[in-house]
C-alpha positions as CSV (number, residue, x, y, z in Angstrom):
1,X,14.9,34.5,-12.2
2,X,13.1,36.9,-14.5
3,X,9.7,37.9,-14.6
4,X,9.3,36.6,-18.4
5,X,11.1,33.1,-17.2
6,X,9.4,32.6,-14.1
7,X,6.0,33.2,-16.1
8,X,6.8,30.5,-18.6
9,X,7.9,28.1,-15.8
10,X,4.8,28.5,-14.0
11,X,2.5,28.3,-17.5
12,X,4.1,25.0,-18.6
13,X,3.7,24.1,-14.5
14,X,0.1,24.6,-15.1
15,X,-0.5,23.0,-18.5
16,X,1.3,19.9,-17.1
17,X,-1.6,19.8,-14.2
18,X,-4.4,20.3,-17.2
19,X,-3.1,17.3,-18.5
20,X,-3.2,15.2,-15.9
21,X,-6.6,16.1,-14.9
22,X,-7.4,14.9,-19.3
23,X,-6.3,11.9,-18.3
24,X,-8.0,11.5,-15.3
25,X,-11.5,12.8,-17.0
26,X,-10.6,9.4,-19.0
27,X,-9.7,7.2,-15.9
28,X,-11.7,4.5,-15.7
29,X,-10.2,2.4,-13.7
30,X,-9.8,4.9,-10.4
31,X,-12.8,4.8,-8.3
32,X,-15.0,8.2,-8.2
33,X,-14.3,9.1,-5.1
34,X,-10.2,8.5,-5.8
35,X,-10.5,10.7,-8.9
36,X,-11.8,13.9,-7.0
37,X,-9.0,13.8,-4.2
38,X,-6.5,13.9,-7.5
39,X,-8.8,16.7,-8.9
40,X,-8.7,18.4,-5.6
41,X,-4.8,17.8,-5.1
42,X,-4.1,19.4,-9.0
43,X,-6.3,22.4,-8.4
44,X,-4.9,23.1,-5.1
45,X,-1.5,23.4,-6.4
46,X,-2.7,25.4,-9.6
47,X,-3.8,27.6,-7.0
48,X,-1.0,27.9,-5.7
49,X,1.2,28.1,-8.6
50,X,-1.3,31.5,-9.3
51,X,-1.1,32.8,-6.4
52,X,2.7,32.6,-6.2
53,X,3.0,34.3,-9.8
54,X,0.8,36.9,-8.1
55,X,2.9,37.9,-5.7
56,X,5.7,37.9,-8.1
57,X,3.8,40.7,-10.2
58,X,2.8,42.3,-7.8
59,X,6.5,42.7,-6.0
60,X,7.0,44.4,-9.4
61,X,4.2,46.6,-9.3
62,X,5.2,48.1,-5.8
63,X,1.7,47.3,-4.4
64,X,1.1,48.0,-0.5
65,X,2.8,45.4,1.8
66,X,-0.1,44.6,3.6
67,X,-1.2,42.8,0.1
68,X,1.8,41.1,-0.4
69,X,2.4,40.1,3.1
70,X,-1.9,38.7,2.6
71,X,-0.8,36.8,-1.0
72,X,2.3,35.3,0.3
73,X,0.7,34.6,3.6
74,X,-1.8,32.2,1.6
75,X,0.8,30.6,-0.6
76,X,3.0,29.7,2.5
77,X,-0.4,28.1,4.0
78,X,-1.2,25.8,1.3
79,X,2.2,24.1,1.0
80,X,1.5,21.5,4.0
81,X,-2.2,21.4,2.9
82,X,-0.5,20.3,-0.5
83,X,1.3,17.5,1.1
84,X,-1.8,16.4,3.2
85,X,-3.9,16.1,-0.4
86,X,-1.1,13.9,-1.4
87,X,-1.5,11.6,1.8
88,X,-5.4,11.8,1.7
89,X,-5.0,10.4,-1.5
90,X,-4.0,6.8,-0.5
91,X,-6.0,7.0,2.7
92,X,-9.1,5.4,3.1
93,X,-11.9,5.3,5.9
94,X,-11.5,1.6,6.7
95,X,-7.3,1.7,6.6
96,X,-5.5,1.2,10.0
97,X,-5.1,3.2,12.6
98,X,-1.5,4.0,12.2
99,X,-2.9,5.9,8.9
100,X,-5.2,7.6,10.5
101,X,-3.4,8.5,13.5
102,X,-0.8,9.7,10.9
103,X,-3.9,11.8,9.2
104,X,-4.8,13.0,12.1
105,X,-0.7,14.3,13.1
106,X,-0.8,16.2,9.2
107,X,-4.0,17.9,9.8
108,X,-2.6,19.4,13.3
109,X,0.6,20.2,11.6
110,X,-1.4,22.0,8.9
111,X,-3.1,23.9,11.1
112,X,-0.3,24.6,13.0
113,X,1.4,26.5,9.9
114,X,-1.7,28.4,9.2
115,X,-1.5,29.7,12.8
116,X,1.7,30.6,12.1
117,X,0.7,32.8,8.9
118,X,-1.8,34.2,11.2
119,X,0.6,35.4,13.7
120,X,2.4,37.4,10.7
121,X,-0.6,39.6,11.5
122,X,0.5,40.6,15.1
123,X,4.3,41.9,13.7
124,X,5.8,38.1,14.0
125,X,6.7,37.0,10.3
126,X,7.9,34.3,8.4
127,X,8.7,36.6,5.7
128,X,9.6,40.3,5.5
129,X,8.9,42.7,2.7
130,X,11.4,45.8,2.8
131,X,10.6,49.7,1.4
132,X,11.2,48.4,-1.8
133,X,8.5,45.4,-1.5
134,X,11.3,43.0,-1.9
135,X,10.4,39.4,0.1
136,X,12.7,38.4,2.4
137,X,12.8,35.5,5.3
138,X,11.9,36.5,8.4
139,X,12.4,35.6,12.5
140,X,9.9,32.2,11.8
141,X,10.8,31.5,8.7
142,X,12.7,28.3,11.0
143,X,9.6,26.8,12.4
144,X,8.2,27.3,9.0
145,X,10.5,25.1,7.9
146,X,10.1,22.5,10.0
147,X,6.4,22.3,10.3
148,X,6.5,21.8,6.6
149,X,9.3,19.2,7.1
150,X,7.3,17.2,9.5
151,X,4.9,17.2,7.1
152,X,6.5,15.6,4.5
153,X,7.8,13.5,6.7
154,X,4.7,12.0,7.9
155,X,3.3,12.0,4.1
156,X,6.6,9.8,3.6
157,X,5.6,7.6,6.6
158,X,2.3,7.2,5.3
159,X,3.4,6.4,1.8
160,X,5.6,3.5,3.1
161,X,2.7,2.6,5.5
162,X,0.2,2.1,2.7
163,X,3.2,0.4,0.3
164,X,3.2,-2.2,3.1
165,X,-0.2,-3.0,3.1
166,X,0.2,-3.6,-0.8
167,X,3.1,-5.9,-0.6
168,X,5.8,-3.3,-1.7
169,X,4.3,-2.8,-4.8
170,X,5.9,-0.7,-7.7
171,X,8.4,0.6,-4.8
172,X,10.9,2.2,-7.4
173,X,7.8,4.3,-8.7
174,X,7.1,5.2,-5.4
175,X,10.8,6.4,-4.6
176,X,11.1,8.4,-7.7
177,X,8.3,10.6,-6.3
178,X,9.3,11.1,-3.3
179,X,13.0,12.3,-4.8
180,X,11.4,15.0,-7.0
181,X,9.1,16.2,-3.8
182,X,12.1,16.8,-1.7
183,X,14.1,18.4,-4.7
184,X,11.0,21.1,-5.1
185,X,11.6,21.5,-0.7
186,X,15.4,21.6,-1.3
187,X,14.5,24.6,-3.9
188,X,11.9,26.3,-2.3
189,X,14.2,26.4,0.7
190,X,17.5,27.3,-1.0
191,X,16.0,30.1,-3.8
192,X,13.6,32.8,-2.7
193,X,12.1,33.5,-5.6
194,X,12.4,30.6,-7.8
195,X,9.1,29.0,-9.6
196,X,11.1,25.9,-10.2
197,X,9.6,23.9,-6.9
198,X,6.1,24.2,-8.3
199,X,7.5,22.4,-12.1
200,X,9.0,19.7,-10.0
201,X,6.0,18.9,-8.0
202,X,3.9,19.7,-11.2
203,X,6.1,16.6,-12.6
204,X,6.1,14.4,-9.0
205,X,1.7,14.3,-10.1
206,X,2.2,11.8,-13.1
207,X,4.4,9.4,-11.0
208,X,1.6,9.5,-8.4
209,X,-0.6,8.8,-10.9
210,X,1.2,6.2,-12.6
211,X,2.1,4.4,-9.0
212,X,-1.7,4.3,-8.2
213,X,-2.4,2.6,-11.4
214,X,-0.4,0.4,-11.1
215,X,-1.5,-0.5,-6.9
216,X,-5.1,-0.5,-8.5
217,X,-4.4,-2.9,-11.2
218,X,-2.5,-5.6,-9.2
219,X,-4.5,-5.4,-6.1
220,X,-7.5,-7.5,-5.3
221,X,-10.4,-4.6,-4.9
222,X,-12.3,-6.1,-2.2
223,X,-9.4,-7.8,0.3
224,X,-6.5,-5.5,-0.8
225,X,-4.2,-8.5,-1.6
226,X,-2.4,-8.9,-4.6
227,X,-4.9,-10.2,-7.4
228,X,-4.6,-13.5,-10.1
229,X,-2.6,-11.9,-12.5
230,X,-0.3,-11.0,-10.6
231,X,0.0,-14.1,-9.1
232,X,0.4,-16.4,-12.7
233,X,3.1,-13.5,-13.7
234,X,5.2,-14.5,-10.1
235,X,4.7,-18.1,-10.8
236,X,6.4,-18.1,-13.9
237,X,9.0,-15.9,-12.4
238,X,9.6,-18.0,-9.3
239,X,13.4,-19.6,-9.4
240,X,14.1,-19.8,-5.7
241,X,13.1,-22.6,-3.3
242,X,9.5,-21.6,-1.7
243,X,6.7,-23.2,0.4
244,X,3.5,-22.5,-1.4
245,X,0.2,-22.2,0.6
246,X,-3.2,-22.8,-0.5
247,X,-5.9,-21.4,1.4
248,X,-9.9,-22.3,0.7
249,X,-12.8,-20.9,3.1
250,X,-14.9,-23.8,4.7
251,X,-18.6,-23.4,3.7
252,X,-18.4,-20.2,2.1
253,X,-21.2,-20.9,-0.6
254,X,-23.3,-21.8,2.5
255,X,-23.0,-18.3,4.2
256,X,-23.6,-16.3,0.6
257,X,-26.6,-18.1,0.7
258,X,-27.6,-17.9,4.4
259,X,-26.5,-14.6,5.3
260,X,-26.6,-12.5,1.7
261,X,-23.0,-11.3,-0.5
262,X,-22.7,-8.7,1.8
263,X,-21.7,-11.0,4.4
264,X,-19.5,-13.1,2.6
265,X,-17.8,-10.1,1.3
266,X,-16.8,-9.0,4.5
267,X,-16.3,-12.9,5.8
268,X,-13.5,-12.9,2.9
269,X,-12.0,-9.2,3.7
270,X,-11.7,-10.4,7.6
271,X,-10.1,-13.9,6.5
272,X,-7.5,-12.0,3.8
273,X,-6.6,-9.7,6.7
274,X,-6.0,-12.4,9.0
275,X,-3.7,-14.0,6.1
276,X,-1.9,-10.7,5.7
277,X,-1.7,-11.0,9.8
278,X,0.0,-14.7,9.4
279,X,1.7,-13.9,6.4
280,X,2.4,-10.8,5.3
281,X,6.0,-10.6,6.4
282,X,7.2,-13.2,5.1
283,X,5.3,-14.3,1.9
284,X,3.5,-12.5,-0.8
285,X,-0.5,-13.0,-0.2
286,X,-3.3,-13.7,-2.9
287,X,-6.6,-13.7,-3.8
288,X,-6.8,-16.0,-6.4
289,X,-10.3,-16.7,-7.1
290,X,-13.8,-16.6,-5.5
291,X,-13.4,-17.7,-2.1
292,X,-9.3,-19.2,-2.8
293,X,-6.0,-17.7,-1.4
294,X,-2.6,-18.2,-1.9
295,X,0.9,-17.2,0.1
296,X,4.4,-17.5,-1.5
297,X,7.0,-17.6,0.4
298,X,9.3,-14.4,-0.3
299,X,12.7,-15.0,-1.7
300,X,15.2,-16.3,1.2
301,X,12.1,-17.0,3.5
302,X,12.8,-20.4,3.0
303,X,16.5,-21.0,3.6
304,X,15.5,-18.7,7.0
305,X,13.0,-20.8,8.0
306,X,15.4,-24.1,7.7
307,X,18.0,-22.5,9.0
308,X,16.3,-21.9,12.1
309,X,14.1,-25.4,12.6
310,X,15.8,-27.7,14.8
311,X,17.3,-30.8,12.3
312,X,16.2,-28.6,9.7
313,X,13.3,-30.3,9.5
314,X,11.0,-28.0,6.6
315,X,8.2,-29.7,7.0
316,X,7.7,-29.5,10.7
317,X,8.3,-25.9,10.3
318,X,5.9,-25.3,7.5
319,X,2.9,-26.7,9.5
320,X,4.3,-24.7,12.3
321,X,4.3,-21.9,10.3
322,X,0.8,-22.5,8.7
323,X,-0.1,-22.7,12.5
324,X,-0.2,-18.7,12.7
325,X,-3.4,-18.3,10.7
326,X,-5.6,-21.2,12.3
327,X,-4.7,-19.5,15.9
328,X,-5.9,-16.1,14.3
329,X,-9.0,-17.3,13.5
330,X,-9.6,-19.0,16.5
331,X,-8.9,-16.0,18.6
332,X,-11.2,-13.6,16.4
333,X,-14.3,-15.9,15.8
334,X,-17.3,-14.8,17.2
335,X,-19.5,-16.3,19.7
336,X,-22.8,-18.0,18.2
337,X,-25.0,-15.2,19.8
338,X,-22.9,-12.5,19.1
339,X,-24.1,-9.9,16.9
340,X,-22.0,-9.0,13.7
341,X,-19.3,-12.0,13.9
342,X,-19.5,-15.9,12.4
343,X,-17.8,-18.5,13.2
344,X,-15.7,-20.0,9.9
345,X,-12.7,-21.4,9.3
346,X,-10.4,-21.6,6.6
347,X,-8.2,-25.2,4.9
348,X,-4.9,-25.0,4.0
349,X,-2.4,-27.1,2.0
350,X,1.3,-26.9,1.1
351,X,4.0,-27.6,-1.1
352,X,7.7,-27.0,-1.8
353,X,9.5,-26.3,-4.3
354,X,13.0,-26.7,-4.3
355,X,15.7,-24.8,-6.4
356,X,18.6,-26.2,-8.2
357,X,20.4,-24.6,-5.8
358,X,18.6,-26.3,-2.9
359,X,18.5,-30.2,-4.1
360,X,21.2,-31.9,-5.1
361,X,19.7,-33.5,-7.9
362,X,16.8,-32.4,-11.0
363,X,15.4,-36.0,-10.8
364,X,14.3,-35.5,-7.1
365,X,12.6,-32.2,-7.5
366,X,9.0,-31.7,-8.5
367,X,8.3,-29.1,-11.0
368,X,6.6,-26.1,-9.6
369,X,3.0,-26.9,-11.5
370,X,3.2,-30.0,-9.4
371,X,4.1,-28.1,-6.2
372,X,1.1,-26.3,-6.4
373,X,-1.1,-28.7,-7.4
374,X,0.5,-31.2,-4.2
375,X,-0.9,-28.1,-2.4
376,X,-4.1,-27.9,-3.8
377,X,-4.8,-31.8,-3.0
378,X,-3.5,-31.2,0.7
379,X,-5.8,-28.4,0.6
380,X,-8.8,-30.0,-0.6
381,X,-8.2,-33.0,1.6
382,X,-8.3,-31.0,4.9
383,X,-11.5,-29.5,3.4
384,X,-13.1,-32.9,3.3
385,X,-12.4,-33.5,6.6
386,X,-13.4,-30.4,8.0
387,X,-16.8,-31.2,6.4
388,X,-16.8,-34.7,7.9
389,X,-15.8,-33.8,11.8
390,X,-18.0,-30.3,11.1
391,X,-21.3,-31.2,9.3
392,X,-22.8,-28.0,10.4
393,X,-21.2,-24.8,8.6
394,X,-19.8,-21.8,9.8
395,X,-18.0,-23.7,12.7
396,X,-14.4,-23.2,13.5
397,X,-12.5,-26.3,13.2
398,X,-9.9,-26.7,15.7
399,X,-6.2,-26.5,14.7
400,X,-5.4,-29.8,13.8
401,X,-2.5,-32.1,15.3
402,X,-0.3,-32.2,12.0
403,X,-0.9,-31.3,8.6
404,X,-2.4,-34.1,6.4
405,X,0.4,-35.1,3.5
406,X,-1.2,-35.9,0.9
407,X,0.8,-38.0,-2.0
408,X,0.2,-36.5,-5.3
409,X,1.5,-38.4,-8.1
410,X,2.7,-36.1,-10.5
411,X,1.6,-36.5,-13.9
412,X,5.8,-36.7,-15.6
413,X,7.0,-40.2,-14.3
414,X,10.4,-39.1,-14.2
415,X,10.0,-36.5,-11.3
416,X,9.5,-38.1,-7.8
417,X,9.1,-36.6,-4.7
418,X,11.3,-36.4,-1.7
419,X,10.4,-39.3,0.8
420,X,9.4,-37.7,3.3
421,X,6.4,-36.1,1.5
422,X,5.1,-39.5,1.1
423,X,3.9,-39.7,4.6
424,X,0.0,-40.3,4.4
């Protein structure tokens, strides 16, 4: 590439970073601290889009080689730091510890390649500059490679990582920018002296910033499930046969008041993690409202979980099933006198909906409004009793025997129930 193309490349590069940081000057959805790791990800790679373009003119200036072997030194440093920023971007303080064991792995890899830059100092090089101050690979440029290929790997694991604990959200998004990250490695590998890497990865930024939009606008802020809206867009999308959960906490209103907001906000984060715990695998989770939660089966969840229930018996396995998240929070309440933990508990209530597909007949199916509200009943009914055997709050209920089946009668006379959901 010439000098007057790979200028232009690297300009438009650099004005497409300038006007993602305009848009993020307008953000207002990203937190603060979210919007300075983009800042500080977009000026680290205008950096090194300058510094690059540097090195460029000065190979063309016939400076000394100790400067260029200095310049392209730092560019070949900041590459993994590059991918780090992108990581550190969807990491947070309070994630698991696979992402910060993964953080931890990137920042040893990262300082690992600038060890290697170092050691460029001592006659072992990456790259080599000839008498005519023409860049060339060198004897390293191999474990180059790969430590920034482990890199990316790891960001990759992390990104998949952090999709999982969003429920797979906006996953195409997601793959598009990985694609365009390892096309700019696939060019910065196969052309020496191409500026083309830093446009694609000047392009990868938008999709970043469009995928975490979307993660912040359909995730619940404070438990990290999936929010309301996206759970009324889901319903009316649902055409598969699913066992819908509802979930309420016992005697919530009673610890906000005891204990403060603070309290119940991390009572409802530990209760949404245990449901992710229960759940997660095999059902979308939900924060639908203050203190309210709700799981939907994912599709082919259900015709799994028949298949695999002795006389295919669903409603044996659904309180089976249910069974997960009251052992959960029996194993992680906290003693009375313990400092730090309460002892709650949560109700729950289900109801299935059946496909087309899945009953032989229209007139024996409930429709899915009824479903849920079935669920809500069975829900609310568990609740009462829970407040009859439990007068005092904040006491874990123990698991009961069987599920309470609660008869709803719908409110469309035509649509009855199967018979077996009228047990009382």
């Amino acid at each position: 590439m010439d000098i007057l193309n790979y200028c232009v490349v690297s300009g438009v590069s650099i004005i497409f970073l300038i006007g993602c940081m305009v848009h993020l000057c307008e953000n207002d959805v990203f937190s603060t601290r979210r919007i300075r790791k983009f800042f500080r990800l977009i000026i680290l790679l205008i950096v090194e889009i300058v510094v690059d373009l540097v090195f460029i003119l000065l190979e063309y200036q016939r400076v000394g080689n100790f400067v260029l072997y200095l310049v392209k030194g730092i560019e070949l440093s900041l590459n993994p730091i590059l991918a780090f920023l992108v990581f550190d971007v969807f990491y947070d303080k309070r994630a698991d510890k696979s992402m910060t064991t993964i953080r931890i792995v990137m920042i040893s890899l990262v300082l690992a390649n600038i060890l290697l830059q170092l050691a460029g100092l001592f006659g072992y090089h990456v790259f080599t500059i000839d008498e005519n101050g023409i860049y060339h690979r060198g004897p390293l440029v191999i474990a180059y490679v790969v430590l920034l290929l482990l890199t990316i790997l790891f960001l990759l694991i992390g990104l998949v990582t952090f999709s999982g604990r969003t429920q797979g959200t906006m996953m195409a998004t997601l793959f598009v920018f990985t694609m365009i990250l390892v096309l700019s490695i696939v060019i910065r590998i196969a052309f020496e002296n191409s500026s083309y890497d830093f446009l694609c990865l000047s392009v990868s930024i938008p999709f970043l910033l469009l995928y975490y939009s979307h993660v912040t606008l359909r995730v619940d802020s404070l438990t990290k499930l999936l929010n309301r809206h996206v759970y009324q867009r889901m319903i009316k999308r649902i055409d598969y046969s699913t066992i819908i959960i509802m979930i309420d906490a016992n005697s919530f209103k009673v610890i906000n008041d005891t204990y403060g907001h603070e309290c119940g906000d991390q009572t409802l984060k530990q209760i949404a993690s245990l449901i992710c715990e229960a759940y997660g695998r095999y059902a979308y989770c939900f924060r639908i409202g203050g203190d309210e939660f709700c799981v939907i089966l994912k599709p082919g969840m259900y015709e799994k979980m028949l298949s695999s229930t002795p006389h295919r018996d669903i409603y044996s396995a659904t309180e089976k099933f249910m069974e997960k998240l009251d052992d959960l929070i029996l194993a992680c309440a906290g003693d009375e006198n313990s400092e730090g933990f309460l002892k709650y508990g949560v109700s729950q209530g289900y109801g299935i909906y059946y496909s087309e597909a899945n009953y032989p007949s229209v007139q024996e199916r409930m429709t899915l409004d009824n479903v849920i509200k079935l669920a809500d009943e069975r829900m609310y009914h568990e609740k009462e009793q829970f407040r009859k055997d439990h007068p005092e709050f904040c006491v874990v209920p123990k698991r009961p025997s069987k599920r309470v089946r609660v008869l709803y009668k719908p409110t469309v006379p035509e649509l009855v129930k199967d018979v077996s959901e009228n047990d009382t």
